[in-house]
TORRO-321016 format. One record per atom (N, C-alpha, C, O): residue number from 1; residue in three letters; chain; atom name; x, y negated, z negated. Coordinates in pm, 1 decimal, m for minus. Atoms other than C-alpha are relative to their C-alpha. Example, Ala and Ser with C-alpha at 12.3 -4.5 7.8 and 13.67 -1.06 7.14 Angstrom:
REM residues 2
- 1 | ALA | A | N | 89.0 | 119.0 | 0.0
- 1 | ALA | A | CA | 1230.0 | 450.0 | m780.0
- 1 | ALA | A | C | 90.0 | m120.0 | 0.0
- 1 | ALA | A | O | 193.6 | m118.1 | m66.5
- 2 | SER | A | N | m82.0 | 119.0 | 6.0
- 2 | SER | A | CA | 1367.0 | 106.0 | m714.0
- 2 | SER | A | C | m77.0 | m109.0 | m73.0
- 2 | SER | A | O | m26.1 | m219.8 | m89.9
END
This chain:
REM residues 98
- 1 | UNK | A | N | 43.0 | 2.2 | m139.3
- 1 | UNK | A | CA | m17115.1 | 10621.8 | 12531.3
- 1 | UNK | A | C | m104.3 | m110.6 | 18.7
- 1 | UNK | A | O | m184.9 | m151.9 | m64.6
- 2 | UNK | A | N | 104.6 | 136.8 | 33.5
- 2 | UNK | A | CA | m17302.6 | 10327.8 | 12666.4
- 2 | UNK | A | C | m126.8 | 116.5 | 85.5
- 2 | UNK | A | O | m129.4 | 215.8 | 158.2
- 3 | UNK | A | N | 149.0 | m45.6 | m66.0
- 3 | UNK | A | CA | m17679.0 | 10384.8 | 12740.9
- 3 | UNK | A | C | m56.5 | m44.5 | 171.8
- 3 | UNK | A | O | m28.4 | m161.5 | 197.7
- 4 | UNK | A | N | 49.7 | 40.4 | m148.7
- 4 | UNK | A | CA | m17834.4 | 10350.4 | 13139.3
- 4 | UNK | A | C | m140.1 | 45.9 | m3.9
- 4 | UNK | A | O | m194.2 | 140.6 | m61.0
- 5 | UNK | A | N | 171.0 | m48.1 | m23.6
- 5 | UNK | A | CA | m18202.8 | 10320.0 | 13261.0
- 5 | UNK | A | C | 27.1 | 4.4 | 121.9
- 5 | UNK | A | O | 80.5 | m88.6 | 182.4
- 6 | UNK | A | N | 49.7 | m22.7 | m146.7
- 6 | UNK | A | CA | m18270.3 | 10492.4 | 13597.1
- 6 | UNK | A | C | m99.6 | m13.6 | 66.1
- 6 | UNK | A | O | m193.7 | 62.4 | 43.1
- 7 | UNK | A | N | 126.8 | 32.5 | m33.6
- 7 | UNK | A | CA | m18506.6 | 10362.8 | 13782.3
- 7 | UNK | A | C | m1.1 | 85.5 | 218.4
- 7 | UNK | A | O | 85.6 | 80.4 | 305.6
- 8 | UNK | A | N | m102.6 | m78.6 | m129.1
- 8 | UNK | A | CA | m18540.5 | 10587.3 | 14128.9
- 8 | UNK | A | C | m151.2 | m3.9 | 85.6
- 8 | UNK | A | O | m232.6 | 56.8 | 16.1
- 9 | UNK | A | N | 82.1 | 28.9 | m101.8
- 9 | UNK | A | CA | m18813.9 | 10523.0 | 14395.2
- 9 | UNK | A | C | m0.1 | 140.5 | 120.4
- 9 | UNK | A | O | 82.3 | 144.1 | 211.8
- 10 | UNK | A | N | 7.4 | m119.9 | m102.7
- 10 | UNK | A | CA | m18894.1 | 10858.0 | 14604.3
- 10 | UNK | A | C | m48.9 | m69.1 | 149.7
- 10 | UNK | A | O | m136.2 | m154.2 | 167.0
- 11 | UNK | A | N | 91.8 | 9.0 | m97.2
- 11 | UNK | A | CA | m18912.5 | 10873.6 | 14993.3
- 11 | UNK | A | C | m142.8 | 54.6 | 12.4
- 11 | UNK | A | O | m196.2 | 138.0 | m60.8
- 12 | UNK | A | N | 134.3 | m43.4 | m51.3
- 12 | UNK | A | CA | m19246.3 | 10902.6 | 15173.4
- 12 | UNK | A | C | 2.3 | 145.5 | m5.8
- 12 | UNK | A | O | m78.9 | 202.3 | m78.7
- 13 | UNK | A | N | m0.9 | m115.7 | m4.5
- 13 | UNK | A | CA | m19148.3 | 11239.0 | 15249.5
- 13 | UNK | A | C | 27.8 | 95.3 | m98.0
- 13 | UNK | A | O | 26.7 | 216.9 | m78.5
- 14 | UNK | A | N | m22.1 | m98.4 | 131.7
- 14 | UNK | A | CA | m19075.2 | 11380.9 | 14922.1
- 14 | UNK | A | C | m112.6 | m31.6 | m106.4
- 14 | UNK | A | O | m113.2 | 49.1 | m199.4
- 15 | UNK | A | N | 104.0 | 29.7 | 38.7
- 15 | UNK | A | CA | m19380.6 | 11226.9 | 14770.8
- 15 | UNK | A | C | m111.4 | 83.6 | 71.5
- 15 | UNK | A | O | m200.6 | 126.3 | m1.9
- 16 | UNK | A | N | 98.2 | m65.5 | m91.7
- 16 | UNK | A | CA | m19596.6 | 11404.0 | 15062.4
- 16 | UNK | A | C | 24.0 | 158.6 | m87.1
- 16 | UNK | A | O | m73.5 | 231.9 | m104.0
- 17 | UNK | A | N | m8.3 | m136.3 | 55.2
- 17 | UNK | A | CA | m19454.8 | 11730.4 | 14880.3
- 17 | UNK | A | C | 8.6 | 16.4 | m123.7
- 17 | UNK | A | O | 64.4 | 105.5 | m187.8
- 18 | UNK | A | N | 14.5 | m23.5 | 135.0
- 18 | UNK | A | CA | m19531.8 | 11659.5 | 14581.2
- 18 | UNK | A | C | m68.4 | 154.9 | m146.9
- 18 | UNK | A | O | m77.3 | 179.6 | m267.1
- 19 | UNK | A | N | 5.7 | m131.9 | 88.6
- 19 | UNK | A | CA | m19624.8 | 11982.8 | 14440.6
- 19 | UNK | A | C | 142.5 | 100.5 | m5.3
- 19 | UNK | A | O | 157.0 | 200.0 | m76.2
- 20 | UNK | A | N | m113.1 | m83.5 | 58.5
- 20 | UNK | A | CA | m19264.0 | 12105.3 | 14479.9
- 20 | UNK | A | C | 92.1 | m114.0 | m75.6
- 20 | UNK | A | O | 215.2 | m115.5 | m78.5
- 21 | UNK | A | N | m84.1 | 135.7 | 85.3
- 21 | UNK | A | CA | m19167.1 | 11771.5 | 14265.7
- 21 | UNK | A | C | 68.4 | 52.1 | m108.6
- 21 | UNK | A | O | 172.6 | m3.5 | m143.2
- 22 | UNK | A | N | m95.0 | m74.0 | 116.1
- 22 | UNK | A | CA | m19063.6 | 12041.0 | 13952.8
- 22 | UNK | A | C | 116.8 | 27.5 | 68.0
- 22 | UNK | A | O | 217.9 | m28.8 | 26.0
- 23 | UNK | A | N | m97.5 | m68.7 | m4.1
- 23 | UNK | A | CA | m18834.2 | 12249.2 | 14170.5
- 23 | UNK | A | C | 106.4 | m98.4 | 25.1
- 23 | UNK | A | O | 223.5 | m91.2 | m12.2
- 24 | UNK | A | N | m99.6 | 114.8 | m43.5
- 24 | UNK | A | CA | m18697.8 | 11921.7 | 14323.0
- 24 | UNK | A | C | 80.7 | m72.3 | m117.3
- 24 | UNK | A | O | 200.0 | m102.6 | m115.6
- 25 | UNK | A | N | m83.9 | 52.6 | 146.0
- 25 | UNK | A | CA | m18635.1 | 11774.2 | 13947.5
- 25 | UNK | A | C | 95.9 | 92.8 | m38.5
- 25 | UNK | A | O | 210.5 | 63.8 | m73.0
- 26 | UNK | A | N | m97.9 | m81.0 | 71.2
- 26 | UNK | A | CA | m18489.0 | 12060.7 | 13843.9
- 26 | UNK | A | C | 153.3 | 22.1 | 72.2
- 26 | UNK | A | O | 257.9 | 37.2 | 9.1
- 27 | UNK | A | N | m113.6 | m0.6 | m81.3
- 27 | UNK | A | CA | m18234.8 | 12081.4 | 14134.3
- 27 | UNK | A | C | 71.7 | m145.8 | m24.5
- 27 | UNK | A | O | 190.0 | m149.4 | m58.3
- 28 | UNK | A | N | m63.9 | 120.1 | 62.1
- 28 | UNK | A | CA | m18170.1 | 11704.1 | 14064.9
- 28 | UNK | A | C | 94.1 | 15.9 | m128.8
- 28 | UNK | A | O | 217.2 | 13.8 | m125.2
- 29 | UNK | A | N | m69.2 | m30.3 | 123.2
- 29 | UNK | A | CA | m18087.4 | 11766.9 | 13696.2
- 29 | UNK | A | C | 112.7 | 111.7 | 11.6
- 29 | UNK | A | O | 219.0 | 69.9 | m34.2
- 30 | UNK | A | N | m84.9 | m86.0 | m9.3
- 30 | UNK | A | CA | m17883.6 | 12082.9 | 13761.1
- 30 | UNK | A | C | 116.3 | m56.1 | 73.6
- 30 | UNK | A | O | 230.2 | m12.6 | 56.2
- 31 | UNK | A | N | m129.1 | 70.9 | m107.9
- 31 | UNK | A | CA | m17662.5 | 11873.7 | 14012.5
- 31 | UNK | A | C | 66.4 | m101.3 | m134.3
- 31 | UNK | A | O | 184.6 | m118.0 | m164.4
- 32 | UNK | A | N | m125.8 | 131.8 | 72.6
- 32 | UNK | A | CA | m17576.7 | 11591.6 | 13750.9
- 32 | UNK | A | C | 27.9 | 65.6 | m71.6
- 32 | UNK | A | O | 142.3 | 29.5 | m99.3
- 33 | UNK | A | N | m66.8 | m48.6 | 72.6
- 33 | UNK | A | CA | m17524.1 | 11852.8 | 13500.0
- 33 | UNK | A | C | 117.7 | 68.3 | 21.3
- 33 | UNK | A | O | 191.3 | 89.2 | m75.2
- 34 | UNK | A | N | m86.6 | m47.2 | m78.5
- 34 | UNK | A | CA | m17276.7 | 12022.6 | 13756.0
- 34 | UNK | A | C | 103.5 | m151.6 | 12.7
- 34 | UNK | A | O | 214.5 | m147.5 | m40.4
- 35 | UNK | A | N | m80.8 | 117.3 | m40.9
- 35 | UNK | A | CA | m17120.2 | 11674.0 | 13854.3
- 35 | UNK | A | C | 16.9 | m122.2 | m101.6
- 35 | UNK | A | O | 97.4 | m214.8 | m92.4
- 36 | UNK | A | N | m39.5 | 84.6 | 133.6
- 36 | UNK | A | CA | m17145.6 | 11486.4 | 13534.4
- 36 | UNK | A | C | m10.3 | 56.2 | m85.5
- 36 | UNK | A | O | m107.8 | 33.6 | m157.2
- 37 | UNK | A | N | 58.0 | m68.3 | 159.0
- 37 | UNK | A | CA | m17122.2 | 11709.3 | 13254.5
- 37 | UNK | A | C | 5.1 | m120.7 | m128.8
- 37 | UNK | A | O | m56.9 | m103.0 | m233.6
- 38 | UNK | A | N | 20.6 | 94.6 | 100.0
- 38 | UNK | A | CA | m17076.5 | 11403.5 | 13044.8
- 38 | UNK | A | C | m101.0 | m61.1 | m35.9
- 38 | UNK | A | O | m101.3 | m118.1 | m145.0
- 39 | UNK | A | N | 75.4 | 81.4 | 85.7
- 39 | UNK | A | CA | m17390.7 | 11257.9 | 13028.1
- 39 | UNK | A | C | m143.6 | 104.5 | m39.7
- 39 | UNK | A | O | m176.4 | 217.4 | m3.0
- 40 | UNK | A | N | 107.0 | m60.9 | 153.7
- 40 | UNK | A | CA | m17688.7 | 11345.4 | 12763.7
- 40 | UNK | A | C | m108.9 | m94.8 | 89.1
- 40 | UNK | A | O | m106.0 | m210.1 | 132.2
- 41 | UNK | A | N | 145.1 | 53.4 | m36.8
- 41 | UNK | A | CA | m18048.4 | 11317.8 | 12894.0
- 41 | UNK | A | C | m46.1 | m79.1 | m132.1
- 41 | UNK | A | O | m1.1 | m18.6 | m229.5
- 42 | UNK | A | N | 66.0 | 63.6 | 86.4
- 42 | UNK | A | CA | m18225.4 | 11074.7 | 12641.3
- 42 | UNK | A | C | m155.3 | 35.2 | 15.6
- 42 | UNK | A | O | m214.9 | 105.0 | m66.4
- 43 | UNK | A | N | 140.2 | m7.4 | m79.6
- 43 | UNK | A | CA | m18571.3 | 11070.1 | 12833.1
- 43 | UNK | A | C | m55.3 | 39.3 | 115.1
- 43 | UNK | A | O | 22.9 | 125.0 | 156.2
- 44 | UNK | A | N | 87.9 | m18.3 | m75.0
- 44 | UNK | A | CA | m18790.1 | 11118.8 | 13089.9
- 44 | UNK | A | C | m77.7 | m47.4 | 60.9
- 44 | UNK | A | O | m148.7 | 47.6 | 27.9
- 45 | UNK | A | N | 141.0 | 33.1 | m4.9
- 45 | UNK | A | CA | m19105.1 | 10950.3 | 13250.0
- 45 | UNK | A | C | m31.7 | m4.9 | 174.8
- 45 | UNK | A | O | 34.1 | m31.6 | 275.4
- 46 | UNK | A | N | 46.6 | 4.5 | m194.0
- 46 | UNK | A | CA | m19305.1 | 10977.5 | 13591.8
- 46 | UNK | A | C | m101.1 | m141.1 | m66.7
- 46 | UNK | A | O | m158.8 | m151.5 | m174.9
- 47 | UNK | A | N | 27.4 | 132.3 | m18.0
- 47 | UNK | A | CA | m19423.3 | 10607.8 | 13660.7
- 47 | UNK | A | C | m117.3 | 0.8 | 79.6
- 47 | UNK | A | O | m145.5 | 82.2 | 167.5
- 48 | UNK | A | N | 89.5 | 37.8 | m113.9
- 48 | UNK | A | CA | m19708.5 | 10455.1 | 13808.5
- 48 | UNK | A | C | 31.7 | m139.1 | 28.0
- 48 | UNK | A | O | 24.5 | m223.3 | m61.5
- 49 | UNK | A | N | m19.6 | 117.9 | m25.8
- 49 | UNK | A | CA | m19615.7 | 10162.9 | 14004.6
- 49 | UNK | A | C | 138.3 | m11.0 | 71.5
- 49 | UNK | A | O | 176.3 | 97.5 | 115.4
- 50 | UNK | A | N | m84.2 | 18.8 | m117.9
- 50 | UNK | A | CA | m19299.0 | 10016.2 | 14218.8
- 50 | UNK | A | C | 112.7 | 101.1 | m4.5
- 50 | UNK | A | O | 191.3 | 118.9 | 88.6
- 51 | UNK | A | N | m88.2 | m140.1 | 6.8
- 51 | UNK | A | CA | m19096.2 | 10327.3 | 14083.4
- 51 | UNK | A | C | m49.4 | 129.1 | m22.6
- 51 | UNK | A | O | m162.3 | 99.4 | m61.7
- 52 | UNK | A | N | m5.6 | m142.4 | 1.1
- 52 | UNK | A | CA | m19136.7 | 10686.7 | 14057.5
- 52 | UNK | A | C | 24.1 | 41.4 | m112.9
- 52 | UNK | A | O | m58.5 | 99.3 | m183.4
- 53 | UNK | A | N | m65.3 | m87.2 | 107.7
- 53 | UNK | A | CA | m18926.4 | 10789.7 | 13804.3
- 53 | UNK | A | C | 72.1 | m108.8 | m73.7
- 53 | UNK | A | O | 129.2 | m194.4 | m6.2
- 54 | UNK | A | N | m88.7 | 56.6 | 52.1
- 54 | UNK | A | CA | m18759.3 | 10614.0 | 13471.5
- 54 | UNK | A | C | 106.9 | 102.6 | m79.0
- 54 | UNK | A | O | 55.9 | 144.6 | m182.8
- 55 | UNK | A | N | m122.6 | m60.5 | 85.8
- 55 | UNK | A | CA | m18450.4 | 10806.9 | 13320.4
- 55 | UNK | A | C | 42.9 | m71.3 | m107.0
- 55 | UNK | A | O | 21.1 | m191.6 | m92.7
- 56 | UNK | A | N | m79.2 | 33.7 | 120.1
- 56 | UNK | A | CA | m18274.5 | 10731.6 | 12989.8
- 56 | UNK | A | C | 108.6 | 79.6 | m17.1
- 56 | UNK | A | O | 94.7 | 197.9 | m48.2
- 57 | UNK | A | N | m137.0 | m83.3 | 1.5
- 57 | UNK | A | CA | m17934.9 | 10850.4 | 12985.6
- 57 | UNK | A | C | 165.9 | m94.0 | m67.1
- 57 | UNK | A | O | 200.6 | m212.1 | m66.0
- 58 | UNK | A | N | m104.7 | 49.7 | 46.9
- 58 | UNK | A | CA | m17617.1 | 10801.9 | 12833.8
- 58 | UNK | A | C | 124.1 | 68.2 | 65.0
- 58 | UNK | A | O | 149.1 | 188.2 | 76.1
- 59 | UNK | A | N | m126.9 | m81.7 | m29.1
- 59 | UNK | A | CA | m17280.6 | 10820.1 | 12976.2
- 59 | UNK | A | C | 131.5 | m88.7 | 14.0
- 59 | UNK | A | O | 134.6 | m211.7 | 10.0
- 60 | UNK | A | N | m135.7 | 93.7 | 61.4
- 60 | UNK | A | CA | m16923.0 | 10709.6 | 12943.2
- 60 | UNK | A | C | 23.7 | m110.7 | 49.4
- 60 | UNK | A | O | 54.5 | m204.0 | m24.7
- 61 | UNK | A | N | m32.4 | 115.4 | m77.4
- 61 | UNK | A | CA | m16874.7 | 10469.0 | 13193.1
- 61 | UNK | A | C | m151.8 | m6.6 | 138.1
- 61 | UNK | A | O | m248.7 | 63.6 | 166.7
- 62 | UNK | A | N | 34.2 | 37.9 | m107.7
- 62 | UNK | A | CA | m16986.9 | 10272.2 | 13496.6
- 62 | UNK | A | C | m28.3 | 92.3 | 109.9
- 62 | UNK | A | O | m137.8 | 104.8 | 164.9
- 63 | UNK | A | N | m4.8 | m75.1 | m135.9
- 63 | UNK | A | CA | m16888.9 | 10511.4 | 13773.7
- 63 | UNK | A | C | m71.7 | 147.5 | m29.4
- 63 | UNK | A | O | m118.7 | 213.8 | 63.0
- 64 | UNK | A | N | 61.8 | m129.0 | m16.2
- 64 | UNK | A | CA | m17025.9 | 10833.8 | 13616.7
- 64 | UNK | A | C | m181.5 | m48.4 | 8.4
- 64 | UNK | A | O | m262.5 | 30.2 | 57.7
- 65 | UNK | A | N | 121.2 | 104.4 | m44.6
- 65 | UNK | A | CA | m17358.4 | 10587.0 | 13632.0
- 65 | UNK | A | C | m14.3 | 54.2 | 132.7
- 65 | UNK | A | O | m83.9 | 154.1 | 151.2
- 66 | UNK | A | N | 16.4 | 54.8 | m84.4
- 66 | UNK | A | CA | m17316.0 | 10516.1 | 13962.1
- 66 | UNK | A | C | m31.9 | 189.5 | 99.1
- 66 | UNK | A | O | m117.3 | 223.0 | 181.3
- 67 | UNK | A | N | 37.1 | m94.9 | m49.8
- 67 | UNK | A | CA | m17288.1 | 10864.6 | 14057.3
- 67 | UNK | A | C | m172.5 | 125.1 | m68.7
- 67 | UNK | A | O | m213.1 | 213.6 | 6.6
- 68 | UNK | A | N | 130.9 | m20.1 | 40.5
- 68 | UNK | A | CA | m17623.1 | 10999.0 | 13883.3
- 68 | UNK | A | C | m93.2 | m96.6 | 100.2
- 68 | UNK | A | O | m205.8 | m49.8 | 117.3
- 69 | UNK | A | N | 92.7 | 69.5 | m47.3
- 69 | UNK | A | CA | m17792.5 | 10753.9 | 14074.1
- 69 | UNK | A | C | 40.6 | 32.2 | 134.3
- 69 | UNK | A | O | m49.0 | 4.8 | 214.2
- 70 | UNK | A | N | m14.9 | m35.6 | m145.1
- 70 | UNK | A | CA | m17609.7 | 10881.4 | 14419.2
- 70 | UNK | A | C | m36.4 | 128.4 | 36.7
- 70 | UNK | A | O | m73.0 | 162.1 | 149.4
- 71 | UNK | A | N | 63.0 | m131.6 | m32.6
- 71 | UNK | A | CA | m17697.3 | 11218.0 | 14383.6
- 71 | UNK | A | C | m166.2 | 11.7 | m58.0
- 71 | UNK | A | O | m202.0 | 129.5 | m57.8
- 72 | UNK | A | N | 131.6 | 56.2 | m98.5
- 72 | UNK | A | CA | m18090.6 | 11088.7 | 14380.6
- 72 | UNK | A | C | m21.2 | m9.8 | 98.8
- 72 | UNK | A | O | m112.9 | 42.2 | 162.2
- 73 | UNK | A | N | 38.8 | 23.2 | m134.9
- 73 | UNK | A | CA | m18020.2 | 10943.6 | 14670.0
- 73 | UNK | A | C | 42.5 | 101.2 | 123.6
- 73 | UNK | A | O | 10.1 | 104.0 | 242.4
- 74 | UNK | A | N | m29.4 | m119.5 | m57.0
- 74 | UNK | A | CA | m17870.7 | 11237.2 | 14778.1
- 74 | UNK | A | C | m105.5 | 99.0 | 64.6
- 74 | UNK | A | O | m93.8 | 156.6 | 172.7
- 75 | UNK | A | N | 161.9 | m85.4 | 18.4
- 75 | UNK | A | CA | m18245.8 | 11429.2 | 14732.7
- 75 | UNK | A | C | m52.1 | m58.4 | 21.4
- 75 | UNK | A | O | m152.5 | m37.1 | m46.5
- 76 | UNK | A | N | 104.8 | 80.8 | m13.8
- 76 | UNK | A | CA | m18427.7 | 11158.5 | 14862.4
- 76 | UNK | A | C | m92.1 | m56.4 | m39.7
- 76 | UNK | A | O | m211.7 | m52.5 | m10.6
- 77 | UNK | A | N | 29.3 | 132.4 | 31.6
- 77 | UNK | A | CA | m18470.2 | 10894.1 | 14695.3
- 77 | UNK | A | C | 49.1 | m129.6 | 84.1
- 77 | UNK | A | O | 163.2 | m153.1 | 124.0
- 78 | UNK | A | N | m45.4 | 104.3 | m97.6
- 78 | UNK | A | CA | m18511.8 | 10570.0 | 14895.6
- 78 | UNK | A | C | 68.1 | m127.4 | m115.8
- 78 | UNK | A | O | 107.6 | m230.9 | m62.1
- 79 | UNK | A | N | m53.1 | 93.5 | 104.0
- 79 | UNK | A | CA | m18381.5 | 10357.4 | 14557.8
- 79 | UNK | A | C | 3.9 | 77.3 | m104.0
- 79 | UNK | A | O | m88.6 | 145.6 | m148.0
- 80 | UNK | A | N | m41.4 | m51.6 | 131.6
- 80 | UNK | A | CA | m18196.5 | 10473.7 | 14269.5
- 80 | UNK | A | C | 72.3 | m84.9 | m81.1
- 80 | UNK | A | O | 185.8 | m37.4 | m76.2
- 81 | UNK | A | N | m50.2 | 68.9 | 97.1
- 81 | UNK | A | CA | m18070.3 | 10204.5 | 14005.8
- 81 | UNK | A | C | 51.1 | 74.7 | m112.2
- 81 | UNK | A | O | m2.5 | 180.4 | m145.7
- 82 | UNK | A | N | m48.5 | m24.8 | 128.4
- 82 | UNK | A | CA | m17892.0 | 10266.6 | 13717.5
- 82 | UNK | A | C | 19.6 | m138.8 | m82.0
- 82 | UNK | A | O | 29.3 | m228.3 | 2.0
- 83 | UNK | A | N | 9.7 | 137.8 | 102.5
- 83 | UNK | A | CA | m17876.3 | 9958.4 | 13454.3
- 83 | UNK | A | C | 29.0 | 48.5 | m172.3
- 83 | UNK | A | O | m16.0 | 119.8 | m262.0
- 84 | UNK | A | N | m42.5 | m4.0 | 160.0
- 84 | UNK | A | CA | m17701.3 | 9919.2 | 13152.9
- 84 | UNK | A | C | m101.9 | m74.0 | m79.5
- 84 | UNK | A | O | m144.7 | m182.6 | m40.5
- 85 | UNK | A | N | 64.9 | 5.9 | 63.0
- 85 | UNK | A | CA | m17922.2 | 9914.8 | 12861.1
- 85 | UNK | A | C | 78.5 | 9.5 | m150.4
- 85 | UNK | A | O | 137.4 | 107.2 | m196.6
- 86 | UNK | A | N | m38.5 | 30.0 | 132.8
- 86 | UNK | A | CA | m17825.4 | 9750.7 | 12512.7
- 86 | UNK | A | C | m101.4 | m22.0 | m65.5
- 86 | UNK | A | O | m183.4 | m112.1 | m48.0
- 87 | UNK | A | N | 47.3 | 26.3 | 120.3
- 87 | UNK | A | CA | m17972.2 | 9844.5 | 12189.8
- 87 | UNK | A | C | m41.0 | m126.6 | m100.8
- 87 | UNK | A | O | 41.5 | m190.2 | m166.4
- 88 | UNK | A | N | 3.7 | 166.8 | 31.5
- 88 | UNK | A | CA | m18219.9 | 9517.6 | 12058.7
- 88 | UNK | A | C | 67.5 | m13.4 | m116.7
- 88 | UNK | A | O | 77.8 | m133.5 | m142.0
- 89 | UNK | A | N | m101.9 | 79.8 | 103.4
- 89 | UNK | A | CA | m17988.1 | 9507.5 | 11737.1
- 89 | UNK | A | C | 86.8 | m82.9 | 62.8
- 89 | UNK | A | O | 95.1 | m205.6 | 59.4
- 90 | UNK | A | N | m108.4 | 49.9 | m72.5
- 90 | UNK | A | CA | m17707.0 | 9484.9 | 11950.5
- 90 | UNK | A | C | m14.8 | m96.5 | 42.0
- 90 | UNK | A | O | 68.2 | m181.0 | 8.4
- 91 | UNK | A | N | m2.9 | 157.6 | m83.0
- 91 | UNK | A | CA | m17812.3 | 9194.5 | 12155.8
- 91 | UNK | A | C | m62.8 | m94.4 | m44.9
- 91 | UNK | A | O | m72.1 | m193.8 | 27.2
- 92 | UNK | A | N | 8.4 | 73.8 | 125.1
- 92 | UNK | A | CA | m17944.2 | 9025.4 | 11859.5
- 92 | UNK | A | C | 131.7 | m60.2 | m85.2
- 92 | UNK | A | O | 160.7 | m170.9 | m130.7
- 93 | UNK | A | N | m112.0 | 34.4 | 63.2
- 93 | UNK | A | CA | m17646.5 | 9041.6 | 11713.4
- 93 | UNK | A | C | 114.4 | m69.9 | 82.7
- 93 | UNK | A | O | 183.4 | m154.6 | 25.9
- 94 | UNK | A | N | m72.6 | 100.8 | m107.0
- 94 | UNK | A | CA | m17429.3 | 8912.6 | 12075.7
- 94 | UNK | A | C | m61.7 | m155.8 | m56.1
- 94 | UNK | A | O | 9.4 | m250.6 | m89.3
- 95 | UNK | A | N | 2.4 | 101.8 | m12.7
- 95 | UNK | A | CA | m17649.5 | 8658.1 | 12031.9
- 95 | UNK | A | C | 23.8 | m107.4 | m96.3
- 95 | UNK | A | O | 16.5 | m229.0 | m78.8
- 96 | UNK | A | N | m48.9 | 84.6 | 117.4
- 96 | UNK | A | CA | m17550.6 | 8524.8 | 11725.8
- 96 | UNK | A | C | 123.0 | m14.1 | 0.8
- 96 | UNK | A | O | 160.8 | m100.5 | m78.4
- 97 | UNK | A | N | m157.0 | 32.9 | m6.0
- 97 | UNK | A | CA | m17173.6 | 8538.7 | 11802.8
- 97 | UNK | A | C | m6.7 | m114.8 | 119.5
- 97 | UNK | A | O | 104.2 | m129.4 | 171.0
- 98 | UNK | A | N | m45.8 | 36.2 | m122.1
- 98 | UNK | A | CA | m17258.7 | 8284.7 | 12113.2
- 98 | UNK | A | C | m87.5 | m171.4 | m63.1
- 98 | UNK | A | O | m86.8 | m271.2 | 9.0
END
């Protein structure tokens, strides 16, 4: 499975309620585990600075990506990225085949 970093920017208004930010994670996570059972949490982190939240996740493809990052924006998030993330062997090693 390839690896993805989520990077997910909360609205104003879900930041203002930040003391129900657990129940809100947890409803997040319970949805992609409902709608993507394929992918494997890696990480975690609450951010300070132009994002909110970073994820580490792994999952089979592109589109089950794309949907982890729509059901964010689903819960209000005003930006949810997903980005493929290669292992620095790995792209050590691309770069020696180029």
């Amino acid at each position: 499975m390839a690896t993805y970093i989520l990077m997910t920017k909360l609205s104003s208004e879900i930041t203002k309620r930040m003391k129900e930010r657990a129940k809100i994670g947890e409803e997040w996570r319970r949805l992609v585990k409902e709608k993507c059972p394929e992918v494997k949490f890696v990480s975690h982190y609450a951010l300070l600075g132009p994002y909110d939240f970073l994820d580490v996740y792994e999952a089979p493809n592109e589109e089950v990506a794309a949907k982890v990052s729509m059901i964010s924006l689903s819960l209000g998030a005003v930006k949810a990225e997903s980005w493929t993330a290669i292992p620095y062997h790995r792209f050590v090693e691309l770069v020696e085949e180029i």
